[in-house]
C-alpha positions in Angstrom: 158.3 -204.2 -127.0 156.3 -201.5 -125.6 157.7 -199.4 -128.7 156.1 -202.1 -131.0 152.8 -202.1 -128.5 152.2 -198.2 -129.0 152.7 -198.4 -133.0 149.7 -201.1 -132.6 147.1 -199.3 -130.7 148.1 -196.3 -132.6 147.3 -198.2 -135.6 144.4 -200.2 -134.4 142.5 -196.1 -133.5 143.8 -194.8 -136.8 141.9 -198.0 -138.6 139.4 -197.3 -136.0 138.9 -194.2 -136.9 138.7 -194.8 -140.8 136.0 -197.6 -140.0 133.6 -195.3 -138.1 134.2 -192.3 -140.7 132.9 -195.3 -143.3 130.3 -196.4 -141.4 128.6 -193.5 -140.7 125.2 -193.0 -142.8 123.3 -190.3 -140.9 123.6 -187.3 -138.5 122.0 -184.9 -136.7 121.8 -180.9 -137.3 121.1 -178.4 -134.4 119.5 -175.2 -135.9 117.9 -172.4 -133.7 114.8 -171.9 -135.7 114.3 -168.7 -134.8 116.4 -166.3 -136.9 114.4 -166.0 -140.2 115.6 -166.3 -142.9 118.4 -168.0 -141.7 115.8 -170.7 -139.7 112.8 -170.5 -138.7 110.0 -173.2 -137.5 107.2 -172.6 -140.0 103.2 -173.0 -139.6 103.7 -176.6 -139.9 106.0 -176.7 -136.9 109.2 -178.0 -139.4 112.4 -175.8 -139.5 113.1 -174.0 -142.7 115.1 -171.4 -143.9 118.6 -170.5 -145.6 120.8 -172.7 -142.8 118.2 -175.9 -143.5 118.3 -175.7 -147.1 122.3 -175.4 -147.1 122.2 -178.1 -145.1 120.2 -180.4 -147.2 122.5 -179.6 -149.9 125.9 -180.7 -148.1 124.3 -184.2 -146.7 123.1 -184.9 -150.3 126.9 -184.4 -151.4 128.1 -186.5 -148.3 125.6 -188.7 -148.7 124.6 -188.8 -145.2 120.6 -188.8 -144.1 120.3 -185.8 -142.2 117.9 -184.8 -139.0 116.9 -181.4 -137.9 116.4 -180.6 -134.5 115.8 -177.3 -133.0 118.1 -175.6 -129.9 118.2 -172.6 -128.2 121.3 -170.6 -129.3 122.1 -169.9 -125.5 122.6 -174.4 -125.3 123.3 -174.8 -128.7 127.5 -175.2 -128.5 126.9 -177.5 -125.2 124.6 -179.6 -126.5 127.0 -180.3 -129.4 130.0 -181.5 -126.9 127.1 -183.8 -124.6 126.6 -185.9 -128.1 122.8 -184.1 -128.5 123.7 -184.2 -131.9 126.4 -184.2 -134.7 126.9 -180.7 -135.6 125.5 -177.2 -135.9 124.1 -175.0 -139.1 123.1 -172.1 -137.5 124.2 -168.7 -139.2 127.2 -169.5 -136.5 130.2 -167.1 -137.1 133.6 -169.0 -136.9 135.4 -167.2 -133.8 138.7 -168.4 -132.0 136.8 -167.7 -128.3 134.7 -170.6 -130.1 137.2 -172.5 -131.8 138.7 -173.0 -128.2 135.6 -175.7 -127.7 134.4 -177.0 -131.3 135.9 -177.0 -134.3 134.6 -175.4 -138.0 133.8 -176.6 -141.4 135.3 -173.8 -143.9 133.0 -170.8 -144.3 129.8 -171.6 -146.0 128.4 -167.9 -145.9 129.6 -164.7 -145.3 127.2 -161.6 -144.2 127.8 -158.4 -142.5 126.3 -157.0 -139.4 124.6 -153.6 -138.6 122.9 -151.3 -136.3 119.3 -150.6 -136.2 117.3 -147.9 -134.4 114.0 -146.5 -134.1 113.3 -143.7 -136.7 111.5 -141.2 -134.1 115.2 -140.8 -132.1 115.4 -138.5 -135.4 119.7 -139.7 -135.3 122.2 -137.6 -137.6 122.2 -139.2 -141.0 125.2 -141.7 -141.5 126.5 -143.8 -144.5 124.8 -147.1 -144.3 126.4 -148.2 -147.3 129.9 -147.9 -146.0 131.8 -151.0 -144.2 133.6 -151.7 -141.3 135.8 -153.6 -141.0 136.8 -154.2 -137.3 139.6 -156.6 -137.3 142.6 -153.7 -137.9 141.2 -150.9 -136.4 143.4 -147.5 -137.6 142.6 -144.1 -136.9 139.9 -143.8 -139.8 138.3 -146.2 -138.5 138.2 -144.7 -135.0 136.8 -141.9 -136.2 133.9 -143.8 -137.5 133.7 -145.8 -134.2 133.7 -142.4 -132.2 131.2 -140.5 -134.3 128.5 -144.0 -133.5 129.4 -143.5 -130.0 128.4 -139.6 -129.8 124.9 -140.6 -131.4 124.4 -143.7 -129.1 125.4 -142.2 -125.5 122.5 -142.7 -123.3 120.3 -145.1 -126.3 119.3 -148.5 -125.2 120.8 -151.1 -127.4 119.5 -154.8 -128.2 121.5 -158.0 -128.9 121.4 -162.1 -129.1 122.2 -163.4 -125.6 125.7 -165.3 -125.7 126.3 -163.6 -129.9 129.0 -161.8 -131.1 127.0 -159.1 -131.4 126.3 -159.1 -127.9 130.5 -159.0 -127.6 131.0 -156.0 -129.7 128.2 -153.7 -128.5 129.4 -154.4 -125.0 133.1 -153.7 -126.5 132.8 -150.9 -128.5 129.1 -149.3 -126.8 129.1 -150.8 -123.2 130.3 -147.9 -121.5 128.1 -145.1 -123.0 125.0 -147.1 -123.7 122.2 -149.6 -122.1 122.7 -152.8 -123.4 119.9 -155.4 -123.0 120.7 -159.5 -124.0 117.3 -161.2 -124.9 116.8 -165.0 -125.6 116.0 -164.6 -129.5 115.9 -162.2 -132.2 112.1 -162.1 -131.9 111.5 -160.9 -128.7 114.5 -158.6 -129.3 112.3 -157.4 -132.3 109.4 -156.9 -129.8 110.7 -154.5 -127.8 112.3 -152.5 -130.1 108.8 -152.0 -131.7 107.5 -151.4 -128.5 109.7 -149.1 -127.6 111.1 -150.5 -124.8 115.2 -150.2 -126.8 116.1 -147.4 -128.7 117.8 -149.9 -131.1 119.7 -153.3 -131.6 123.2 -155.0 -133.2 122.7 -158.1 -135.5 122.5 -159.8 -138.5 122.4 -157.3 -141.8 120.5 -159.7 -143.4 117.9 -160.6 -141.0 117.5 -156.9 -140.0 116.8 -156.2 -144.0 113.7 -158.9 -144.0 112.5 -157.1 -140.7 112.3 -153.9 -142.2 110.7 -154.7 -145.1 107.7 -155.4 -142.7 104.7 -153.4 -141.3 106.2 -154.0 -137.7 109.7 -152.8 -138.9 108.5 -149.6 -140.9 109.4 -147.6 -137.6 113.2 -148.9 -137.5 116.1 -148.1 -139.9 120.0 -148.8 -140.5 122.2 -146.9 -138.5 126.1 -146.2 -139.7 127.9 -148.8 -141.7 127.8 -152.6 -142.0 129.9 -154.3 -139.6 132.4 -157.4 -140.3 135.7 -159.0 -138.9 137.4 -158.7 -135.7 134.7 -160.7 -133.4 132.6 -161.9 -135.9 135.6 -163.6 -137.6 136.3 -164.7 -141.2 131.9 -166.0 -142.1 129.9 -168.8 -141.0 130.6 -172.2 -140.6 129.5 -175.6 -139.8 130.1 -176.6 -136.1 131.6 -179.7 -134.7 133.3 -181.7 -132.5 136.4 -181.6 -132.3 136.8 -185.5 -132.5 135.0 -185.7 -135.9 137.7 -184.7 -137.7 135.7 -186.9 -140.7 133.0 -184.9 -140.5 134.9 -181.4 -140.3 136.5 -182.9 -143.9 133.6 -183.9 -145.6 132.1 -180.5 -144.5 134.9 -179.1 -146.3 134.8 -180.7 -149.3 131.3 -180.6 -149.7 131.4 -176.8 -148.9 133.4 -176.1 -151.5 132.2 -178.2 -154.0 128.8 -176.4 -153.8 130.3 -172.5 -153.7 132.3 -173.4 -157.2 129.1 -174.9 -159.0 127.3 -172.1 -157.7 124.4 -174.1 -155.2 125.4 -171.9 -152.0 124.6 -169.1 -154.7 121.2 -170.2 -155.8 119.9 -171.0 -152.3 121.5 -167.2 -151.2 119.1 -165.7 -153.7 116.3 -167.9 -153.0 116.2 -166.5 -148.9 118.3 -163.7 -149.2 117.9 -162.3 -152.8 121.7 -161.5 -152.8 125.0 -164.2 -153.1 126.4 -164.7 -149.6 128.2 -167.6 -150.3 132.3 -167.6 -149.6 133.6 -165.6 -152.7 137.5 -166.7 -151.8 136.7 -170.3 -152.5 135.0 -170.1 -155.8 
């Protein structure tokens, strides 16, 4: 009997389940809005950027009607689990220390990461073409690590409160440099034009647009572009673990619009280069 009793209820949440996956019409997207171009909140006080635009894209596959909302990146993950809203497009990197709390949609971009730092420190050259790799680090790649350690001893270094950025320039810098956590990218940007950091971890693709400004004439790349290890396999869509429906449809959506080339098209249109998942096409 009680054999019989469990096959029902697990049948009756299984249906259950299937019923709510069906039903659902609309969700709600958390984006930070400050990370140009991946979002940004524009003149008109709407979010926009690469993230929005990708998002747009997969609800119109899903069929879903789709809100924005803006959220600080520090609250971002916990107002996800309090049912805020339904899932996150955020330039978020897909992590396991992450995955321990929310799951991931398959990659829907993949960028690498790099150091910046103010042009009157007058640093050695290095190759800022070259990448790094930092999920199998060998004794090249050491070597690399320790010759960016000799030039940043005693610099002050920027980073993303609660990013992986923040993780790795504590891991592989903390002990010979400053290292100062700020809120958002802008007011990182602030005071490295100021002067008040030598220089800053983050996105390579963020840090590109910034430098093609008047503000970011004074700043240039600093040794090679950073990927793997922390930063994990590219960026994903973020959910609750319980909406396994949505993780699917995320999925499918996500790969739908890598192999007819949409993820493409809206990389060049912010980015003017394809960052979309190459593995899945």
């Amino acid at each position: 009997m009680r054999r019989h009793l469990t096959c029902a209820v697990t049948a009756f949440l299984f249906v259950a389940g299937l019923a709510h996956a069906e039903e659902r019409t609309a969700i709600t997207i958390a984006s930070e809005g400050a990370s140009p171009p991946w979002d940004y909140i524009d003149e008109n006080g709407a979010l926009v950027g690469f993230d929005i635009d990708v998002g747009n894209e997969l609800c119109a596959r899903m069929k879903l009607q789709c809100t924005f909302v803006a959220q600080d990146w520090d609250g971002i993950i916990p107002s996800l689990l309090v049912k805020k809203y339904d899932a996150i497009i955020a330039g978020m990197s897909i992590t396991e220390k992450r995955k321990k709390s929310i799951s991931f949609s398959v990659p829907y971009a993949v960028a690498p990461n790099q150091i910046v730092m103010r042009r009157a420190l007058d640093l050695p050259p290095s190759d800022i073409e070259a990448k790094l790799n930092l999920t199998d680090i060998d004794a090249t790649k050491k070597e690399t690590i320790e010759k960016l350690r000799q030039s940043l001893t005693g610099k002050t270094l920027g980073v993303l409160r609660s990013s992986n950025s923040e993780a790795v320039v504590q891991e592989l810098f903390g002990d010979i440099a400053e290292v100062r956590s700020y809120d958002s990218q802008e007011n990182l940007k602030l005071d490295l034009t100021s002067e008040r950091i030598d220089g800053g971890l983050g996105d390579y693709l963020q840090w590109k647009q910034f430098l093609g400004t008047p503000e970011g004439k004074a700043v240039k790349f600093f040794g090679p572009q950073l990927s793997g290890g922390t930063w994990g396999p590219g960026v994903g869509v973020g959910l609750r673990k319980e909406d396994a429906d949505l993780v699917g449809n995320f999925d499918k959506a996500i790969e739908a619009a890598v192999k007819d080339g949409a993820l493409a098209k809206i990389s060049q249109k912010w980015f003017g280069q394809d960052i979309s998942p190459q593995l899945a096409k």
